[in-house]
N, C-alpha and C positions, 0 to 999 in steps of 0.2 A: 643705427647709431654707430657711429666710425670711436675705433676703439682707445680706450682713455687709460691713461699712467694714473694708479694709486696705490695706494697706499690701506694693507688689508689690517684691519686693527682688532680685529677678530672673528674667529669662525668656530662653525657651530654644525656637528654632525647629530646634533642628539634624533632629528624628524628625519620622515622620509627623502627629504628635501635637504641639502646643507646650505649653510646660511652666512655670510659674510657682513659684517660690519666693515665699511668705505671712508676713506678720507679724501679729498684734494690733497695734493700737493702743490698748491697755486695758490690757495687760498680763495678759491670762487665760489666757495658757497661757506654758511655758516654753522651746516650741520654735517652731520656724516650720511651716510646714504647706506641700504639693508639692499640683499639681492639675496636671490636663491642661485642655487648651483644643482645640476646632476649630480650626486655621490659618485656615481659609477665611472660617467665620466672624468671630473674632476677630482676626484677623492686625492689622486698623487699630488695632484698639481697645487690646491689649496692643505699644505699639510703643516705651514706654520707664517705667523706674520710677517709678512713684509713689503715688497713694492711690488706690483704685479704691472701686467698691459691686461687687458680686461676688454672684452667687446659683450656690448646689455643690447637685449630686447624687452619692450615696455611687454607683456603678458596682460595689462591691467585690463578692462572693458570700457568702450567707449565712455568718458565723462567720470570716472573710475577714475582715483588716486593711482597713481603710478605704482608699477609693481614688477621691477625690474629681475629680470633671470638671465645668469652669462652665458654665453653664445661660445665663445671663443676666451682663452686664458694662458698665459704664460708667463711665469716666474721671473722676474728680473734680478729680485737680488732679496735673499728676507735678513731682517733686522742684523740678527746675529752676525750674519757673512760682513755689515755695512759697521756694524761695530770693530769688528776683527780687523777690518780693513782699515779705518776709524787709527785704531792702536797700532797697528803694527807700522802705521806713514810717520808716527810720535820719536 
């Protein structure tokens, strides 16, 4: 899967696994999307909400609901930074 701009709207360290709650930023789907994460790996990178680049691999088994886990991650800008920015252009 070639890597997609969203928008993280929540994460979740509690399992062994961390967990993201997904957005569009396009509007092309009408719900949000779940993925797992490495902690270890991405533990820095996912440390608060905001726009990410994001590369998934499906995990699911053959015929299997989709069961997305990120590959690749990198921070673009989260909420707060786009807010700050937001006021200080005012």
């Amino acid at each position: 899967m070639s890597s997609q701009t969203l928008a993280v709207i929540g994460i979740s360290n509690k399992k062994e696994k961390g967990w993201l709650k997904l957005a569009t930023l396009n509007g092309a789907s009408w719900s949000d999307l779940g993925a797992h994460f490495d902690k270890i790996k991405f533990g820095g990178t996912f440390n608060e909400a905001g726009i990410y680049e994001i590369d998934f691999e499906n995990t699911a088994e053959f015929g299997a609901m989709a069961a997305y886990s990120v590959t690749t991650a990198n921070k673009i800008a989260s909420f707060s930074e786009l807010v700050a920015l937001a006021l200080s252009e005012e």
